[in-house]
N, CA, C and O atoms as a GROMACS GRO file, in nm:
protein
  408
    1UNK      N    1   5.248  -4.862  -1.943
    1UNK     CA    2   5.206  -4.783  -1.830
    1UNK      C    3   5.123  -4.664  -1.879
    1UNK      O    4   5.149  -4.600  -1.981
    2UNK      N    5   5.025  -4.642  -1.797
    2UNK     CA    6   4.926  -4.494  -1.847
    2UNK      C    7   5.026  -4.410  -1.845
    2UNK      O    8   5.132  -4.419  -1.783
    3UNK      N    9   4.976  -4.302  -1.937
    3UNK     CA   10   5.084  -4.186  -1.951
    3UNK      C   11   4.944  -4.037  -1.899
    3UNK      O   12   4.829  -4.016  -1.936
    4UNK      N   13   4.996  -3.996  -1.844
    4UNK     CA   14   4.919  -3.847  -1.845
    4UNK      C   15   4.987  -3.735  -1.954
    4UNK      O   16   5.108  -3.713  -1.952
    5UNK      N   17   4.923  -3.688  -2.019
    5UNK     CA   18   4.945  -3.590  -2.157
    5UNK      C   19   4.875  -3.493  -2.120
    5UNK      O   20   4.755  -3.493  -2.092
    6UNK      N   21   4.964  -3.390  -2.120
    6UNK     CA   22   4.936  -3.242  -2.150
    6UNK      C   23   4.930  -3.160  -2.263
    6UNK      O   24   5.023  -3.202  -2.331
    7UNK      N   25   4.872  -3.062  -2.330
    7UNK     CA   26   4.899  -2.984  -2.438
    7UNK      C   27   4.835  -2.899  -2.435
    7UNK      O   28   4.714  -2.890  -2.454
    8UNK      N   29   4.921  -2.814  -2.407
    8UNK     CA   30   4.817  -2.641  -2.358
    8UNK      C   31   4.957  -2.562  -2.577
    8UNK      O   32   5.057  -2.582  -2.646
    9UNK      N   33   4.802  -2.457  -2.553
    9UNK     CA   34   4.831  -2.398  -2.699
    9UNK      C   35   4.831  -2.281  -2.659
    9UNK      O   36   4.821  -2.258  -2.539
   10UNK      N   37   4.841  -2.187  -2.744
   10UNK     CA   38   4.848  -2.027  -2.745
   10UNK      C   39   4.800  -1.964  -2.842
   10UNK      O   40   4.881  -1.939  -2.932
   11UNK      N   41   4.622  -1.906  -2.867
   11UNK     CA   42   4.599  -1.878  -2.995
   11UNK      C   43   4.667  -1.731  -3.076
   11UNK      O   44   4.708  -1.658  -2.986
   12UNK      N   45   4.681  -1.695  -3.151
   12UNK     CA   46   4.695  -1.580  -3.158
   12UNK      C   47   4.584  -1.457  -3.084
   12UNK      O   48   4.474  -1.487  -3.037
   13UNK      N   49   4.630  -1.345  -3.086
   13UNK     CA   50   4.580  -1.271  -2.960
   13UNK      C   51   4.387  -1.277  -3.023
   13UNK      O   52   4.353  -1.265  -3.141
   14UNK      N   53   4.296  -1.297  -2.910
   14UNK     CA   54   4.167  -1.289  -2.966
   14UNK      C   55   4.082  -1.384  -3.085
   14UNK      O   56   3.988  -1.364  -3.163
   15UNK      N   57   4.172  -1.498  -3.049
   15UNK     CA   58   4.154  -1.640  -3.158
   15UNK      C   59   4.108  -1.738  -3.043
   15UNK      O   60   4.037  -1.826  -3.092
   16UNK      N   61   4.126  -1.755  -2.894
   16UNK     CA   62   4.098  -1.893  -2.847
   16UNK      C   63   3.954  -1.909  -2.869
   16UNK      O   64   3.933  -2.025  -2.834
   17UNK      N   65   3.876  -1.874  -2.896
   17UNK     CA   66   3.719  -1.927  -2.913
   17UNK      C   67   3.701  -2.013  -3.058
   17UNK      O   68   3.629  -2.111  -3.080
   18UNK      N   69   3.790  -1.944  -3.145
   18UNK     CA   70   3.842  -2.017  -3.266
   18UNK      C   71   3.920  -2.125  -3.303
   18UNK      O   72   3.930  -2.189  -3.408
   19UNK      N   73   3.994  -2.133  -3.156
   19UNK     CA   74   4.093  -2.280  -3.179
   19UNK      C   75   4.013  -2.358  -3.072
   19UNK      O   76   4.035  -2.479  -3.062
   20UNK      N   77   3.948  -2.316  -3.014
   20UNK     CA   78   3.829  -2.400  -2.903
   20UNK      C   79   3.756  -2.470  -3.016
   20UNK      O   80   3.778  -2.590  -3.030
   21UNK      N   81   3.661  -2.401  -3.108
   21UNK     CA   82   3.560  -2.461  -3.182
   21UNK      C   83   3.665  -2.515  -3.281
   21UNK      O   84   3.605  -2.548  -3.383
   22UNK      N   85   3.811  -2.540  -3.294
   22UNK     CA   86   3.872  -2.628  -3.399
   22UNK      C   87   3.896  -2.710  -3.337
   22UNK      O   88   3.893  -2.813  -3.404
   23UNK      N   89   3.934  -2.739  -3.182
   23UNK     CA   90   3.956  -2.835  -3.077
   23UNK      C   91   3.824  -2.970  -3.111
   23UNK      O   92   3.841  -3.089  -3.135
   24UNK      N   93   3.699  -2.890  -3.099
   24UNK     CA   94   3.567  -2.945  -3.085
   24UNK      C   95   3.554  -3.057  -3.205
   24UNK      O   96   3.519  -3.173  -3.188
   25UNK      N   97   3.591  -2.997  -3.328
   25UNK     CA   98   3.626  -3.067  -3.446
   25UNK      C   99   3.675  -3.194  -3.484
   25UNK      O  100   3.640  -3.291  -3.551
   26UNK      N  101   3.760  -3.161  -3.424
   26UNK     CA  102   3.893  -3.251  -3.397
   26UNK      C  103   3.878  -3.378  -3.324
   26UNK      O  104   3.879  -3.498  -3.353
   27UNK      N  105   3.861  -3.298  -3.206
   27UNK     CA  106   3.846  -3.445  -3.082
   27UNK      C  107   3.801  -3.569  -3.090
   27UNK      O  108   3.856  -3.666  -3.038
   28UNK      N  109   3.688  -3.572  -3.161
   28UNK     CA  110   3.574  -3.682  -3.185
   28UNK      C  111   3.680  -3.828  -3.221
   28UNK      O  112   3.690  -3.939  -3.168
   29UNK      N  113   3.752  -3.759  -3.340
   29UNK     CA  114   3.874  -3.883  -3.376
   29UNK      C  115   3.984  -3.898  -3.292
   29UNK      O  116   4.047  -4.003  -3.302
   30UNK      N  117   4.019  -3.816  -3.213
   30UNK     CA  118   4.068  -3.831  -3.101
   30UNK      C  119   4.093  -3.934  -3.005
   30UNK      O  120   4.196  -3.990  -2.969
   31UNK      N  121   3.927  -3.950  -2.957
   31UNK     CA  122   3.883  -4.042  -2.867
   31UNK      C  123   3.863  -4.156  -2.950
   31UNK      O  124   3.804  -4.248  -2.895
   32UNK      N  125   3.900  -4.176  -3.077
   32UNK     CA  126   3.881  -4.333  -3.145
   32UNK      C  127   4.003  -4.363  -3.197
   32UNK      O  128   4.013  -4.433  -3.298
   33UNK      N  129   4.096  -4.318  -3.141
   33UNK     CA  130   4.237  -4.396  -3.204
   33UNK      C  131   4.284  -4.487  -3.059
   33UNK      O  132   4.247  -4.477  -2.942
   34UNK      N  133   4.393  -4.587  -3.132
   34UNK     CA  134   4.400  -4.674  -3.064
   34UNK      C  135   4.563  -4.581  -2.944
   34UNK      O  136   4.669  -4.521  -2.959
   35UNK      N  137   4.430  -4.655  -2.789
   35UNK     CA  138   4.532  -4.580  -2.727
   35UNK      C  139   4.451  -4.522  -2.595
   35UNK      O  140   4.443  -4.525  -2.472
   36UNK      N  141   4.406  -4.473  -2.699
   36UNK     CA  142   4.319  -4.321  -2.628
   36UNK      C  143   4.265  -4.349  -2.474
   36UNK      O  144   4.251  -4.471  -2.469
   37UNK      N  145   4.241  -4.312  -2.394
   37UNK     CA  146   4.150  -4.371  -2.250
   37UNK      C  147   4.071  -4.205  -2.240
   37UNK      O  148   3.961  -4.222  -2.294
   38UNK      N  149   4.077  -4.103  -2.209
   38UNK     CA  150   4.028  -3.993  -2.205
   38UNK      C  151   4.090  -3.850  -2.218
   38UNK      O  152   4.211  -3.833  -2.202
   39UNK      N  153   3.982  -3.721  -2.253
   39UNK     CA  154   4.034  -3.612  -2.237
   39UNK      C  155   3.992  -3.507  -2.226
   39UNK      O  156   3.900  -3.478  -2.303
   40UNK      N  157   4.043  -3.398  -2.122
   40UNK     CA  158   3.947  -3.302  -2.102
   40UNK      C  159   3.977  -3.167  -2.149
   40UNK      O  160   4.077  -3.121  -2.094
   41UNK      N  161   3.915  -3.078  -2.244
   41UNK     CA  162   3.989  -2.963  -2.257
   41UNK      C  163   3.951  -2.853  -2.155
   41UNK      O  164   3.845  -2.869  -2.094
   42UNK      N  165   4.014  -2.762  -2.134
   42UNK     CA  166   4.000  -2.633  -2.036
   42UNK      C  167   4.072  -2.503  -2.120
   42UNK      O  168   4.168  -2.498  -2.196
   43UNK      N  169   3.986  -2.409  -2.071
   43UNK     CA  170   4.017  -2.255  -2.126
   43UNK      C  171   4.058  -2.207  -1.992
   43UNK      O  172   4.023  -2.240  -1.880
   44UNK      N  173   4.163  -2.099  -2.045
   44UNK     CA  174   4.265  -2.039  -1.868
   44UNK      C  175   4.118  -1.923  -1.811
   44UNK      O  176   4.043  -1.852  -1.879
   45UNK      N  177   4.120  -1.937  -1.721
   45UNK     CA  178   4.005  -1.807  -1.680
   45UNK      C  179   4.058  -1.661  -1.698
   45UNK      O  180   3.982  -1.564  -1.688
   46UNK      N  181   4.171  -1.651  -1.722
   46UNK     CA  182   4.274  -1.543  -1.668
   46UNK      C  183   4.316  -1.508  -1.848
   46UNK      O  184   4.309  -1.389  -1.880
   47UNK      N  185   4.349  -1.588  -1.935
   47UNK     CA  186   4.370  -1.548  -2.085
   47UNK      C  187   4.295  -1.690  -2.190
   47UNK      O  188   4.317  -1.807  -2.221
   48UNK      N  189   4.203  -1.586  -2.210
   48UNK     CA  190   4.118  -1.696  -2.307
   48UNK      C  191   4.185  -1.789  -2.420
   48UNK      O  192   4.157  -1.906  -2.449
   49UNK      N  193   4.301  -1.685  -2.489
   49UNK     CA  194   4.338  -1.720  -2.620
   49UNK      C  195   4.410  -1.876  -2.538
   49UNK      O  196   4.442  -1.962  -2.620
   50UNK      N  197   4.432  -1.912  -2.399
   50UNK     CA  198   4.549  -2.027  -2.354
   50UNK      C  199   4.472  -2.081  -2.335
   50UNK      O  200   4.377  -2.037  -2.271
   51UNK      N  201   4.478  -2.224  -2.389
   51UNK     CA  202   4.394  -2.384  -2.398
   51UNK      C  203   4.498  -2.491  -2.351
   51UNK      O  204   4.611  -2.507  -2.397
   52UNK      N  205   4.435  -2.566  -2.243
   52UNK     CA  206   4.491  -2.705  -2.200
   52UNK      C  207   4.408  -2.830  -2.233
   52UNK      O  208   4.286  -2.844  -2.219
   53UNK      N  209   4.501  -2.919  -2.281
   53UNK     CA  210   4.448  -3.035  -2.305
   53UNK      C  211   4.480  -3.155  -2.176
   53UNK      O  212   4.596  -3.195  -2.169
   54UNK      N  213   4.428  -3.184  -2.124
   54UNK     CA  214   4.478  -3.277  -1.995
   54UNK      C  215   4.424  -3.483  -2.066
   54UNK      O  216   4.308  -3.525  -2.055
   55UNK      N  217   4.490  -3.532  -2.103
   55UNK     CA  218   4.475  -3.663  -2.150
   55UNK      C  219   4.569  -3.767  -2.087
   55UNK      O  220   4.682  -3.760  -2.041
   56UNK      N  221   4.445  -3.902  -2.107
   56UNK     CA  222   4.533  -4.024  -2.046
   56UNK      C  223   4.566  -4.144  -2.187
   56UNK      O  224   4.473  -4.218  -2.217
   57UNK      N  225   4.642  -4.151  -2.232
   57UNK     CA  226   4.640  -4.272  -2.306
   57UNK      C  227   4.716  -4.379  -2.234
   57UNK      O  228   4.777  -4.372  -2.127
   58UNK      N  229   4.691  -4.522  -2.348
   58UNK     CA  230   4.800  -4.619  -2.269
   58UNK      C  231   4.941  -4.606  -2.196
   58UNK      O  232   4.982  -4.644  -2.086
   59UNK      N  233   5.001  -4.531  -2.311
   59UNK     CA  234   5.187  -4.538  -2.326
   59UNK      C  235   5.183  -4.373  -2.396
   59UNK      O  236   5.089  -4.297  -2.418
   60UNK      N  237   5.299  -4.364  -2.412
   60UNK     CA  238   5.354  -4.246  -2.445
   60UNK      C  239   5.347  -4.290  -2.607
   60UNK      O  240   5.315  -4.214  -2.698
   61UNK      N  241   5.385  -4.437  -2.621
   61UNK     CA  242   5.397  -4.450  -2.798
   61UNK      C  243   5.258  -4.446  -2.851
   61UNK      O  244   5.238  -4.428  -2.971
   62UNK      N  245   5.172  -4.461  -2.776
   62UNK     CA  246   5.006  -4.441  -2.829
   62UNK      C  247   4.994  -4.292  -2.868
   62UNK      O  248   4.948  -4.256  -2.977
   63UNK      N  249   5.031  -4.224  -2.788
   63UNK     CA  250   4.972  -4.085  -2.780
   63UNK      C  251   5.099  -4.009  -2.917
   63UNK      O  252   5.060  -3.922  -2.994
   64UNK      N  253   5.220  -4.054  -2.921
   64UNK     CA  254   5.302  -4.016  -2.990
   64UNK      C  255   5.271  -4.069  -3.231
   64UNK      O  256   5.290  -4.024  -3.344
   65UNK      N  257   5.210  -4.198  -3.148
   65UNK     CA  258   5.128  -4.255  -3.329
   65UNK      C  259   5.047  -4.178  -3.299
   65UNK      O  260   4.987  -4.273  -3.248
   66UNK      N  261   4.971  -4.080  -3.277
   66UNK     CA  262   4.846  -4.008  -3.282
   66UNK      C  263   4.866  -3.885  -3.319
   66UNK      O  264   4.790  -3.820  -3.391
   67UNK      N  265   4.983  -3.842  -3.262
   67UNK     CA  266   5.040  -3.682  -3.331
   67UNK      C  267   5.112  -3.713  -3.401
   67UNK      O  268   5.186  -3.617  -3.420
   68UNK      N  269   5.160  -3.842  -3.493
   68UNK     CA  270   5.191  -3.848  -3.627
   68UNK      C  271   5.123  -3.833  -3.718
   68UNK      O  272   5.141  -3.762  -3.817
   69UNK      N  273   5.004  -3.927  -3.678
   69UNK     CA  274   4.883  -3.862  -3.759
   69UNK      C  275   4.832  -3.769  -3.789
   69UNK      O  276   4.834  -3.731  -3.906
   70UNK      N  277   4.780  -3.712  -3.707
   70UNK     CA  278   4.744  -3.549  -3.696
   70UNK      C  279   4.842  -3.503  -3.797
   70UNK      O  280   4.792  -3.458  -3.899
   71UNK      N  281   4.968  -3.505  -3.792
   71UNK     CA  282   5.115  -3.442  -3.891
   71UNK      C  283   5.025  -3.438  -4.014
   71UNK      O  284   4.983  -3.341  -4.078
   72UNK      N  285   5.004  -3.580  -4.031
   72UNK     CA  286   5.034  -3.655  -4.187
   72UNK      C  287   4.906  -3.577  -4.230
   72UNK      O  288   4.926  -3.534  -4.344
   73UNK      N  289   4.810  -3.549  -4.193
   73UNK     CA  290   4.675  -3.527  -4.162
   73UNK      C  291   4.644  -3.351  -4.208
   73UNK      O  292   4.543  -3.299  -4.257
   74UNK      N  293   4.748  -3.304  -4.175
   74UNK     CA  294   4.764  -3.167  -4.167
   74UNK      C  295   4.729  -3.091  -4.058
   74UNK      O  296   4.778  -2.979  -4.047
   75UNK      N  297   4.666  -3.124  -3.991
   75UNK     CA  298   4.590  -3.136  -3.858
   75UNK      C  299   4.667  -3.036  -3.765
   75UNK      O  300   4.605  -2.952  -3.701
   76UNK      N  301   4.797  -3.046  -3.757
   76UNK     CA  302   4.914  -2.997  -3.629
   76UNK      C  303   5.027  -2.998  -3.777
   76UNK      O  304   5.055  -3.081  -3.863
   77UNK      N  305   5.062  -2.875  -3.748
   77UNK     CA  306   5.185  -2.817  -3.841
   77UNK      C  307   5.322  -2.869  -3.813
   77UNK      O  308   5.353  -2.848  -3.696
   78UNK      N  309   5.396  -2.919  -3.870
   78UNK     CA  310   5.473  -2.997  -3.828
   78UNK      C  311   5.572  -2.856  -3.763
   78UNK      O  312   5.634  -2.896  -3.664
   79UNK      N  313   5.588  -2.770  -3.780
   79UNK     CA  314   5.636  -2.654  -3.701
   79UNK      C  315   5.592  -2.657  -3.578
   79UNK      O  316   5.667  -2.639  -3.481
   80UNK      N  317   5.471  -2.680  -3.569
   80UNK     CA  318   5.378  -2.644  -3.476
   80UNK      C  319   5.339  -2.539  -3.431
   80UNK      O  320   5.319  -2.510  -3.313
   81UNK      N  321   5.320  -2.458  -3.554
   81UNK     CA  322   5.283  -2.327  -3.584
   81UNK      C  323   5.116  -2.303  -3.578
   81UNK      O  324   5.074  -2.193  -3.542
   82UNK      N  325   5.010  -2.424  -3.620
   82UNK     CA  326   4.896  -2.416  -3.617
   82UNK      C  327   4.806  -2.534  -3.545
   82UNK      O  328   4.841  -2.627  -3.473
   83UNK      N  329   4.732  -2.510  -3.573
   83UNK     CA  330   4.663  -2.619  -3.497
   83UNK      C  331   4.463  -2.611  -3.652
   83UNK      O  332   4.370  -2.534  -3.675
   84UNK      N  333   4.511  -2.735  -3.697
   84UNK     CA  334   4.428  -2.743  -3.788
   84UNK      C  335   4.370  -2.624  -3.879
   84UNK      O  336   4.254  -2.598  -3.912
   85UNK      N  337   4.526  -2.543  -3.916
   85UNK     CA  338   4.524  -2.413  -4.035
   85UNK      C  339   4.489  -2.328  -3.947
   85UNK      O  340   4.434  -2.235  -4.006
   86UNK      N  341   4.492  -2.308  -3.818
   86UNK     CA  342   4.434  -2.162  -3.762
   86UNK      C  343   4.615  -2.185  -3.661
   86UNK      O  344   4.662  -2.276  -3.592
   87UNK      N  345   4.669  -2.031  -3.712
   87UNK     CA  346   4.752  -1.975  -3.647
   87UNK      C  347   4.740  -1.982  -3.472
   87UNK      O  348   4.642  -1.977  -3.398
   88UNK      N  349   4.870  -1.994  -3.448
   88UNK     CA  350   4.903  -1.995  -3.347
   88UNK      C  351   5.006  -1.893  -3.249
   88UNK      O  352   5.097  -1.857  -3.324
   89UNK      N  353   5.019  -1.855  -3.160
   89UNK     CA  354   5.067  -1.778  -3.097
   89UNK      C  355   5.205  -1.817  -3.057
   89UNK      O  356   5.297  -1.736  -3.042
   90UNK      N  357   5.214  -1.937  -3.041
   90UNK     CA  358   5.377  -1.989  -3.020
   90UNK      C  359   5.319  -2.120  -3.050
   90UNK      O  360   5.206  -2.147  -3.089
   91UNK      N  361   5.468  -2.232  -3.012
   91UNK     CA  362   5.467  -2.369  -3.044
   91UNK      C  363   5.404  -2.411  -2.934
   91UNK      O  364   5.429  -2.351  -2.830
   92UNK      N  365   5.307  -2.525  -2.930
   92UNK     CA  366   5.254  -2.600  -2.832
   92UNK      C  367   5.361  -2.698  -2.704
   92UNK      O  368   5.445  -2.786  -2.718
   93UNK      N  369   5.313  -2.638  -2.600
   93UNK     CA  370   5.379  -2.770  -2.508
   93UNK      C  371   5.349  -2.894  -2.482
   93UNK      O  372   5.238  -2.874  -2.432
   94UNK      N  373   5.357  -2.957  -2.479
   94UNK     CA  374   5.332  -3.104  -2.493
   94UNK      C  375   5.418  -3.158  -2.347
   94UNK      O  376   5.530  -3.113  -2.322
   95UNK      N  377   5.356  -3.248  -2.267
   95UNK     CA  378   5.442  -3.272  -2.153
   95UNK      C  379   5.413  -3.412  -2.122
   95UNK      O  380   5.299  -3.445  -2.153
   96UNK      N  381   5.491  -3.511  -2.065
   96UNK     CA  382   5.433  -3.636  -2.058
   96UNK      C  383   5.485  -3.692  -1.876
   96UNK      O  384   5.591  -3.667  -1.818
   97UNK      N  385   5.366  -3.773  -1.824
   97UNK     CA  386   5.400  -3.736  -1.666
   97UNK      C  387   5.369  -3.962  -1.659
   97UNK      O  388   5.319  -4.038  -1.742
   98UNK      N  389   5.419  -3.983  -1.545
   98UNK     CA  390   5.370  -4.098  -1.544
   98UNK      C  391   5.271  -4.115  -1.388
   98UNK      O  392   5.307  -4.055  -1.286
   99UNK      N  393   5.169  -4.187  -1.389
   99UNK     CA  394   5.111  -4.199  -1.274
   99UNK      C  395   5.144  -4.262  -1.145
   99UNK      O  396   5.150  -4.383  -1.121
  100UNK      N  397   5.162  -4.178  -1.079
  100UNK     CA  398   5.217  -4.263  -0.920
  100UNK      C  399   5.113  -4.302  -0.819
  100UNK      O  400   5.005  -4.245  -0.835
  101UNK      N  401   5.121  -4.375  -0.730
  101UNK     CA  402   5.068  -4.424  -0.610
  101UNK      C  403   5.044  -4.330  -0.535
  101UNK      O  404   4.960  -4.364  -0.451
  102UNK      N  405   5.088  -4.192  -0.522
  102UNK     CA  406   5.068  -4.086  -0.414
  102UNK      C  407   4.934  -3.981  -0.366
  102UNK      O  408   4.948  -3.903  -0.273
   0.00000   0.00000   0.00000
């Protein structure tokens, strides 16, 4: 079943333009792992340093082999303290929703 994936971050104070252009980096392999269907990032209008990731993959186990990678990768701190060596403001949320008929 499609999964809808969330992952909003928190840069340290006066860093989101910096974890934006590490986002940018990143993504490209993103969209080529197996799984993937799409994803959109957004900056909060209200606090720059807060980034959402709004994504659809197949399953939850698609999207879950993908942030193993990233781990193994160095990519995402297994703390989840950074996000590709640039500090972070807290741990990332990660949320997983399933799609309904409504």
């Amino acid at each position: 079943m499609v999964c809808l994936v969330t992952f909003e971050c928190v840069a340290t104070p006066g860093n989101g333009d910096t974890v934006f252009k590490k986002l940018k980096e990143l993504l490209p392999n993103t969209r080529n792992k197996e799984g993937f269907i799409d994803l959109v990032a957004h900056i909060d209008q209200d606090d720059r340093d807060r980034l959402l990731c709004v994504q659809h993959w197949e399953n939850r186990e698609a999207y879950e082999s993908y942030v193993n990678w990233r781990k193994s990768n160095g990519d995402l701190d297994v703390s989840g303290n950074s996000l590709g060596g640039i500090p972070l403001a807290e741990t990332p949320k990660i949320r997983f929703f399933d799609i309904t008929d409504a």
